[in-house]
N, C-alpha and C positions, 0 to 999 in steps of 0.2 A: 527715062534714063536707064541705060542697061545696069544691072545689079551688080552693085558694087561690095568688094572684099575689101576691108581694114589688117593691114598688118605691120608687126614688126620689122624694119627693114634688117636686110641680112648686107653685109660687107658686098657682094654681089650686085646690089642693089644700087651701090652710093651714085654708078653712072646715072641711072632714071632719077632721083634725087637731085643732083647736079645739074640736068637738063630740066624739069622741072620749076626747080627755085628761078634760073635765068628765066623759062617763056612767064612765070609768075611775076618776077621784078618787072619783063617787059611790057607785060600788059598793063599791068597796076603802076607804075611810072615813068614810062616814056614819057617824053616834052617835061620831065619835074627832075630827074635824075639824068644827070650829064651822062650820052650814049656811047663813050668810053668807058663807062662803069659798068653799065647793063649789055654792051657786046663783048666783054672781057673773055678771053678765052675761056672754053670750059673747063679746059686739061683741068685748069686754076680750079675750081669748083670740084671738079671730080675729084681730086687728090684731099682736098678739105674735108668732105663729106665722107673717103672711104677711111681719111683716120678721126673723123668723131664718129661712127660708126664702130671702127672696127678695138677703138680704146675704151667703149664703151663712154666718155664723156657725154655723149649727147645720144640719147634714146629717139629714134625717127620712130615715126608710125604713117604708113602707105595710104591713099583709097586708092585701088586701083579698081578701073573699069576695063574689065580682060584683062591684057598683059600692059596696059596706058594707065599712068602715072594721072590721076586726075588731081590729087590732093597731099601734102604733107605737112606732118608737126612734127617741134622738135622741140624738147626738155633739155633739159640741165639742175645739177643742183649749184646752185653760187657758191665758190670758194673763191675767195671766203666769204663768210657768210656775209650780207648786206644788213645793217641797222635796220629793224622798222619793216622790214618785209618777210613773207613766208622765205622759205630756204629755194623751192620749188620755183623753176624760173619755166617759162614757155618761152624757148626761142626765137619758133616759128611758126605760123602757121598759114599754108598759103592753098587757095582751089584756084582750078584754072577759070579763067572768066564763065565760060558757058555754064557749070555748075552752081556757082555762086546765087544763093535765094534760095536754093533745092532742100535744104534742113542738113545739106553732107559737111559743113563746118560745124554743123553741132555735133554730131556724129562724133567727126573727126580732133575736136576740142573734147568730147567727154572721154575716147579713146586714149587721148593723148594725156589728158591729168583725173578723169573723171570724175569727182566733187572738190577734190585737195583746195588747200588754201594753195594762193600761187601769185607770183608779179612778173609784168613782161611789159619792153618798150612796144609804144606806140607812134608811127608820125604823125604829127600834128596833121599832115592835109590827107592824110586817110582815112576820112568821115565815117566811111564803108565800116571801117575795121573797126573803127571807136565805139560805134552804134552797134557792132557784134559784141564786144568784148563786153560794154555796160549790160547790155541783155544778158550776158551770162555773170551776173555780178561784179565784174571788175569797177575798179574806178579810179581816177585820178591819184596817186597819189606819190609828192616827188619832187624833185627839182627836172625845172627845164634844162633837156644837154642838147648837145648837137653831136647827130651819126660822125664818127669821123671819116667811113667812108664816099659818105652821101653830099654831109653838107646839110643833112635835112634835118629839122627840130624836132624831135621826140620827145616822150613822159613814161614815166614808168607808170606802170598802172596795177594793183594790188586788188586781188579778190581774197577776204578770209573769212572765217567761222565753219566754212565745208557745211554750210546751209546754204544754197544759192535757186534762186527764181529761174528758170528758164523757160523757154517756152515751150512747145508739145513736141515730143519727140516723131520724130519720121517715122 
């Protein structure tokens, strides 16, 4: 893999960000996510992305491979706060398919919260992503909702104590 640079995204950025998140959602769920949702205009996405970017609400963090967006995370703090969970939420975190297995969502997860305690949804049929998150100590915990832009069933999932197993770094 050509060596990749981790960074903060800057307001400039939110396009690559926006493009991004969509070839991620399309890869990771076509035929499970109605294709009105995942072709949705981008304009829609770019404009979301350059104001949690640029309000600061939501902290992105890059991989890019050259000037190619291979990877993004994205935080928040919950307000208000949620009962029962760290404050620290991980919004997002998505690699483009060909990356994924390479150790750059570890990378890119310890980038983006680095040991913090933390909770963030998970969809149920995204085994991939369950089986990451519990390797980096997250785990169940929550009630079951449903996305409301999706449709799809989700769990919040809580990692705490900022002691966490993972496996060897890249």
């Amino acid at each position: 893999m050509t060596r990749v640079a981790i960074t903060r995204a800057r307001v400039e950025d939110a396009s690559a960000v926006a493009a991004f998140q969509q070839l991620a959602w399309q890869q990771t769920y076509r035929g499970v996510v109605d294709d009105v949702f995942l072709d949705a205009p981008l304009s829609n996405r770019v404009e979301r992305w350059t104001e949690r970017i640029r309000s600061g609400f939501r902290a992105v963090t890059i991989a890019w491979a050259g000037e190619v967006a291979i990877g993004v995370a994205s935080t928040s703090i919950a307000t208000p706060a949620l009962p029962e969970v760290p404050p620290l939420e991980l919004n997002s975190l998505y690699l483009r398919r060909d990356v994924q297995g390479t150790g750059l969502g570890s990378r890119l997860l310890r980038a983006a919260i680095g040991d913090d305690d933390a909770h963030l949804l998970v969809f149920d049929v995204n085994e991939r992503a369950r089986r990451f998150y519990a390797r980096h100590g997250f785990r169940p915990g929550g009630a079951v909702l449903t996305d409301p832009g999706t449709g799809l069933t989700e769990r919040r999932w809580v990692r705490r104590e900022s002691r966490h197993e993972i496996g060897p770094r890249p």
